[in-house]
N, C-alpha and C positions, 0 to 999 in steps of 0.2 A: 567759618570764612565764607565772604558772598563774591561772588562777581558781580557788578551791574553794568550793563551797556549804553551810554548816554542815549539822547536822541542825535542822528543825524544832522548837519547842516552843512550851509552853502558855504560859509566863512568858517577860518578855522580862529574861531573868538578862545575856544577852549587853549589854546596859545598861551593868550593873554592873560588868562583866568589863573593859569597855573605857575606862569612867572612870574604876576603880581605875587600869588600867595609864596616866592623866593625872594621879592622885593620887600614883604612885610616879617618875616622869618616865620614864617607862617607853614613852608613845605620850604625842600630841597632838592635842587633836580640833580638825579641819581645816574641818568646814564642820556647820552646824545648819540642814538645810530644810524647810521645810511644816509646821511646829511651828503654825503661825497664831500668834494673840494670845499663846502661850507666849513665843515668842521675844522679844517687848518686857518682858519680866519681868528682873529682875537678880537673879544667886546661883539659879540653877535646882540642883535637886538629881535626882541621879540618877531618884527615882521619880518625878520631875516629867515624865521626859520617855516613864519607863513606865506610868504613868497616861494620859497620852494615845495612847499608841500604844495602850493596852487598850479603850482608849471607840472607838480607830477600829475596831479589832479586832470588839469588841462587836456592830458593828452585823451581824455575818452571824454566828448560834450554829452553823452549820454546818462553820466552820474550827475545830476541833479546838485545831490546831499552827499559830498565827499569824506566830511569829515568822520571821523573816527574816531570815539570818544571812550573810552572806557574806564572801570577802577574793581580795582580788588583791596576789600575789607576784610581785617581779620578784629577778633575777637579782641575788645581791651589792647593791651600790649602785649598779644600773644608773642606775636611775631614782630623782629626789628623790621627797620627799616633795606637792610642788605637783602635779609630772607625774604622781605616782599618782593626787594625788586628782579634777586634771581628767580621770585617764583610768575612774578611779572616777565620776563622775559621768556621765560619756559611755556606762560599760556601763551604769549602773541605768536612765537612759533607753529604752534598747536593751530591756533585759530587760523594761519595762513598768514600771517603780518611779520614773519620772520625779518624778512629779507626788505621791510618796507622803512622808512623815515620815519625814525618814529622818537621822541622826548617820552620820560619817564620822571615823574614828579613826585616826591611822596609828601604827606598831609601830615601835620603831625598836632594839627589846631581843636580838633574832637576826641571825644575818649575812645576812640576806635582807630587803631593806627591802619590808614590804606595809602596808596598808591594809585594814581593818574597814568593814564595812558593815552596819548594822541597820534595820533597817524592818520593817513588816506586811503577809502577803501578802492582807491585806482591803483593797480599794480605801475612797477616801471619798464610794464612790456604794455600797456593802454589798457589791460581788461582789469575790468571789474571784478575783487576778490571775490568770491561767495559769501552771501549773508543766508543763506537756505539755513532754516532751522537754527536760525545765531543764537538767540538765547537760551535751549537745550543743547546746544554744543559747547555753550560756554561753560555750562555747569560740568558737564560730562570731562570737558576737557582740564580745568580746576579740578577734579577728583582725582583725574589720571596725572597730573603734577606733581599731587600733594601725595601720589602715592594708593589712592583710594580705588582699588578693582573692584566695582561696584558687584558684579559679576560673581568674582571669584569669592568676594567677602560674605555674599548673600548665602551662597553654597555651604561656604562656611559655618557660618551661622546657624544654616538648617540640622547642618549633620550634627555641629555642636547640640543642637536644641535636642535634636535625635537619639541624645544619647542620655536625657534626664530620665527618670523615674517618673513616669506622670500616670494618673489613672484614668483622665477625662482628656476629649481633646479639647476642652477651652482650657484647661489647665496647660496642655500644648503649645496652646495660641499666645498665652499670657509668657511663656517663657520668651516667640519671637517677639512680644509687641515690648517686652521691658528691653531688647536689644536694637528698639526703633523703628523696627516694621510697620506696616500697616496690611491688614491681611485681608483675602475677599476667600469667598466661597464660589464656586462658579465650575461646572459640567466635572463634577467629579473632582475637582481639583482646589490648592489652596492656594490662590496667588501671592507671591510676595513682592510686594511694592517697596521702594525705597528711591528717594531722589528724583521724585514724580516719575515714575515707569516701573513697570512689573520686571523684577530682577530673575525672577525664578516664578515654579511653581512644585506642588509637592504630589504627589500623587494619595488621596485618604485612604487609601488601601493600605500605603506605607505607615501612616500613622495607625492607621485600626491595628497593625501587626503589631506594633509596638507597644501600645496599651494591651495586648495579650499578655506581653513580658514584664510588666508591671508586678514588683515585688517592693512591700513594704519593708524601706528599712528601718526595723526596730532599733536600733541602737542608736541612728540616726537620730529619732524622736525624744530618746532620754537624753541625749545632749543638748538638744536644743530646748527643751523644759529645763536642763536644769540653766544653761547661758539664758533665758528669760528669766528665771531668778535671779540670776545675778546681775543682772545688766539693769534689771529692774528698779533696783536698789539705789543705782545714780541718776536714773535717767524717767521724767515723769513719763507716766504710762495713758497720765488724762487725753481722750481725745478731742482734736481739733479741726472744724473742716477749713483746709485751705486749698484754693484754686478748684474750689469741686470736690472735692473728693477727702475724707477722712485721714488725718497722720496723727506723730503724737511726736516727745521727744527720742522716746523710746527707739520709737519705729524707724526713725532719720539713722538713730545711732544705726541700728541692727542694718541698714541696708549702707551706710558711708563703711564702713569698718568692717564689717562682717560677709558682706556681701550677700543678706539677708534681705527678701524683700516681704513685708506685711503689705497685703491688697484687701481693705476692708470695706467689706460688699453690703453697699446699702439702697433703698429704697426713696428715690425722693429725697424728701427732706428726712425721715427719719433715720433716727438713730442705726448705726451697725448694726446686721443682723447676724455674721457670721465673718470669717476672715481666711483671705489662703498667706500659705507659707513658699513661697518660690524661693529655694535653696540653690541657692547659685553656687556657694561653696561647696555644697555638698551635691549637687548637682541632679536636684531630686525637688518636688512639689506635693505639700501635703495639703489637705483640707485641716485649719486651723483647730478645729477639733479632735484631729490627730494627735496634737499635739496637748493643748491643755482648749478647754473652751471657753470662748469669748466674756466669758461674765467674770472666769478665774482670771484669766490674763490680765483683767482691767482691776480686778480687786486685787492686782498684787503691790498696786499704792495711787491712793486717792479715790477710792471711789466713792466715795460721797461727793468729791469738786463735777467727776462723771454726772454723777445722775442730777445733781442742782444747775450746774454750768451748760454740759453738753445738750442735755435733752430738752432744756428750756430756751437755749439757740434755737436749736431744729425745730420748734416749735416756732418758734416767733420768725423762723425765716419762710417757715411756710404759710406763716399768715401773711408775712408783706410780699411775698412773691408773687407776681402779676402773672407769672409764667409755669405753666401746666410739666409733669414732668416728661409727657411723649413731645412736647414743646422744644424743650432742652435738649432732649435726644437728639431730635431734629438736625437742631443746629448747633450742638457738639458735633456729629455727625461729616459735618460741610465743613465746619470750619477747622476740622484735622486733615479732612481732603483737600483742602486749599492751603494746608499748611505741607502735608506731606506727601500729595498725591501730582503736584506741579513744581516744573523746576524753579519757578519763580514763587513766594509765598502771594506775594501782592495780584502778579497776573493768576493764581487761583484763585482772590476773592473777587478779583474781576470777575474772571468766567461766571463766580456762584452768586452777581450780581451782588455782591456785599459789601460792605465798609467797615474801617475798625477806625474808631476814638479813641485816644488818650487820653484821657483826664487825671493829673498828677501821676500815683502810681497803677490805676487803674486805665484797664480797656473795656472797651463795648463796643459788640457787635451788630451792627447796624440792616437790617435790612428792609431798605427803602422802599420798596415794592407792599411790603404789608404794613410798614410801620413799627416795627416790634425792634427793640432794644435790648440785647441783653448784656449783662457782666459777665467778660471772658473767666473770672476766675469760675464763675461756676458751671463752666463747661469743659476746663480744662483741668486735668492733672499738674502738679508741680511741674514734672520735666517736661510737661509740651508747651506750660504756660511759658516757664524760662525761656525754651527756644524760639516761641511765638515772639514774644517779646526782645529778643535778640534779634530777631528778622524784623521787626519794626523797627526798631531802634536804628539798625543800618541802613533800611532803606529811605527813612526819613532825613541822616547825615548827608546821602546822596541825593536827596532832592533837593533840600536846603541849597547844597553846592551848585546844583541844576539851576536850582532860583537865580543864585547869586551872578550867575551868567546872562542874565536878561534874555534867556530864553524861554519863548512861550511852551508850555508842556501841557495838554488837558490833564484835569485830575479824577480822574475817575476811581481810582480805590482809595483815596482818604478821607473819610467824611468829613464836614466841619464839625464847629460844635457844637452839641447838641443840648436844651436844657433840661432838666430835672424832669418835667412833665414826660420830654419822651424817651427817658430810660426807666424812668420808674411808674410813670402814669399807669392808664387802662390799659387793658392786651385786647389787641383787635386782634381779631381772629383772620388766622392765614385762608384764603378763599384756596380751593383746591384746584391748582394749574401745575400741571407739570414743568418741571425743567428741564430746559435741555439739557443740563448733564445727567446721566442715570446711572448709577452705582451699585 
């Protein structure tokens, strides 16, 4: 689920835009509050309800841009229509808009069911509500609605993670980052980030001790050789690189079902070199070799489609690759910080001056500055690519609706389109200038 905050403005058109979209049954308007004596009137007309919001407005000449626009997206049809709008009213509380005039409209014309919100940000005592920090409050305050102790759940997390069998700390690392972390290293310490801001951190001392206590468990290991024999049996084991990174059918099964995750560690373009086992069920991390090694696992069916299919992709994608693999790093790297490390996805690829393209089901990642284009799938993993793509997807619903209100918006994180030449052309090489962001 997103929050997004319109732009600002002098009139309140955003009105109009959303009882059209009740005039074509397009949305539904779900609740009318602090209207006063307006609301005992019958047949209210659009201006009826912008005329009052403008006398509220009125009373501070100082706001400019009164209007107050907002909406909250939830995922598909997660969420009805009722649940949005009590969760809509629970954020405008939050946000200081409790008590203000305020229509609540829900959308139901995209595949993303959201909710409209319009108000004034003049209170009905003449001050100006606070906008200080409004779009890391909005997120913050959206988590604490929906239930989400960013805080508490982070702690969580760690002690959970705390409590695996791991022998390495990036084997450590891999337990938070498969529970959505993104982690830093920094003066002795191990930052955990989540929902753009550092939720915690961990002391590596605490983790060096832990890796002391490190006991293989044997029994562990025969049951999970023998569930890859078996699972084996229905489920192809050929691999396949998608979004970046190596899976199979196998592997989907073992991690939907089982709670098993295969992470297969490769170089570039080439083939897998090795594989870990991150046992969530069993709540333990082995080196894949542990277990059975990488050549058995894959000869336990098809491998010959392996060695003729897979490695002759990896092959041929390293020859059409315009892009180096410290390249990709690079800017895999940026573009999980701007997906995970800001409360807004888009305002991060602002910051990291970048753009993202859609073309059909593909994205590319644009950065203007040196020219270089690249294919998000080969930068992302499956689940960060889904998420990526789900925060595209929303915030382009909310622009679209932005559009459709004849309001002027610069566009600075959607690139247009781009042709052929510049995502697949020549690689001009990045000239070496620092960013201002530093990581």
């Amino acid at each position: 689920m997103i929050v997004r905050i319109m732009p600002s403005a002098k009139e309140f058109k955003a009105v109009s835009y959303n009882t059209n979209k009740i005039d074509k049954d397009k949305g539904e308007l779900m609740k009318v509050a602090n209207f006063g004596p307006l609301q005992g009137l019958q047949q209210l007309r659009p201006e009826d309800y912008r005329n009052y919001l403008k006398m509220v407005s009125a009373t501070n000449k100082h706001v400019k841009l009164p209007q107050f626009h907002a909406a909250i997206s939830a995922k598909g049809k997660e969420y009805t229509k009722d649940e949005l709008t009590a969760i809509a009213v629970q954020w405008l509380g939050k946000m200081g808009y409790g008590e203000q005039p305020y229509l609540l409209v829900y959308h139901k014309d995209t595949k993303n069911n959201h909710i409209h919100m319009v108000t004034t940000r003049v209170g009905k005592d003449g001050k100006k509500i606070s906008d200080s920090f409004e779009k890391v409050r909005a997120v913050k305050q959206l988590n604490v609605v929906l239930g989400i102790d960013e805080k508490h759940d982070a702690k969580s997390d760690i002690a959970k993670a705390l409590t695996y069998q791991v022998g390495t700390k990036a084997q450590f690392m891999m337990v938070l980052e498969s529970l959505g972390y993104t982690l830093k290293q920094q003066d002795g310490k191990l930052a955990v980030i989540k929902f753009g801001k550092q939720q915690d951190e961990i002391d590596q001392p605490l983790i060096e001790e832990r890796l002391k206590n490190y006991t293989p468990d044997t029994d562990r290991k025969v049951q999970l050789k023998a569930l890859f024999h078996k699972y084996a049996a229905g489920y192809d084991t050929t691999l396949i690189k998608k979004y970046g990174k190596y899976t199979s059918g196998f592997a989907a099964f073992l991690k939907e079902k089982l709670g098993i995750d295969l992470i297969f560690h490769a170089s570039g373009d080439k083939p897998p070199y090795g594989y870990t086992v991150v046992d969530h069920a069993g709540k333990t991390v082995f080196k894949g070799g542990e277990i059975m090694s990488l050549k058995e696992l894959l000869a336990l069916q098809k491998d010959d489609r392996f060695e003729a299919e897979t490695v002759v992709a990896a092959h041929r994608k390293q020859a059409d690759s315009a892009h180096g693999e410290e390249q990709r790093d690079y800017y895999a790297a940026i573009l999980k910080a701007a997906l995970y490390n800001y409360p807004d996805f888009i305002q991060g690829l602002y910051h990291q001056g970048l753009t993202l393209t859609r073309q059909g089901e593909d994205f590319y990642l644009g950065d203007p500055g040196t020219g270089v284009y690249m294919d998000t799938a080969d930068l992302l993993e499956e689940k960060d690519f889904g998420h990526m793509a789900e925060q595209f997807s929303q915030y382009t619903e909310m622009q679209e609706e932005i559009n459709r209100q004849h309001i002027y918006i610069p566009e600075p994180y959607i690139a247009p389109d781009i042709d052929d030449e510049a995502i697949h052309g020549r690689n001009r090489r990045r000239k070496k200038k620092a960013r201002t962001n530093h990581r």
